[in-house]
Steps between C-alpha positions, in 0.01 A plus 500: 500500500310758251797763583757281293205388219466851435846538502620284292208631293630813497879424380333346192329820415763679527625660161836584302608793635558763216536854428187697541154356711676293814266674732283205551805256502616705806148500631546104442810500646395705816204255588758164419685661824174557713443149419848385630431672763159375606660142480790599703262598767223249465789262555560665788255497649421099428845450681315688809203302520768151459649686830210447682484122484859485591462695816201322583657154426811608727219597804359179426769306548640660764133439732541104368826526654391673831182415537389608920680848357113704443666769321552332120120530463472856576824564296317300212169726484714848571716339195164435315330881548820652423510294188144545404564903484825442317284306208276734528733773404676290279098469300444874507843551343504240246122663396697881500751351258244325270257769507798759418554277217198454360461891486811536291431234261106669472643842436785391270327190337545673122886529537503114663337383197598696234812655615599719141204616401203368248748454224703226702361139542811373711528226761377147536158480327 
């Protein structure tokens, strides 16, 4: 996933913290959490959608099982439209998170990169 690239991207920019300029290694710090946090979620929400298939396989099997029983199939599509909304929600919130962090990185992109100041060339590269 691009939430734990960036991450991990992240904790290698990350400076010594020293007396003095640590504002943008708190500003680092503060969007390293966001981005735990919009994996947390995400996962979340991928555990939903692995639901879905379960429940379905479960109707599925019971129908195979009973088979004159006409309910399963109606059971199956109710499962399926309650589903579909409950991806679709899952969508809108996983854009929500991802927009929310691409505004924060956008507005605090000079303390991500260069976390000290102009005088400090810390980090990776």
């Amino acid at each position: 996933m691009i939430v734990q690239d960036l991450r991990v991207w992240l904790e290698l920019e990350i400076p010594l913290i020293e007396d003095g300029n640590s504002f943008g290694a708190d500003v680092q710090s503060h969007l390293l959490r966001e981005l735990t946090e919009a994996y947390k979620r995400s996962n979340g929400f991928q555990n939903g959608a692995r639901t879905h298939y379960l429940d379905r396989l479960k109707l599925t099997q019971d129908w195979v099982k009973y088979p004159n029983l006409m309910d399963f199939p109606a059971a199956i599509a109710a499962s399926d439209r309650f589903d579909h909304v409950l991806l679709r929600s899952y969508f809108r919130s996983i854009l929500t998170i991802y927009g929310g962090l691409l505004t924060k990185f956008e507005r605090n992109w000079e303390k991500v990169v260069n976390p000290k100041g102009g005088s400090y060339r810390g980090g990776m590269y």
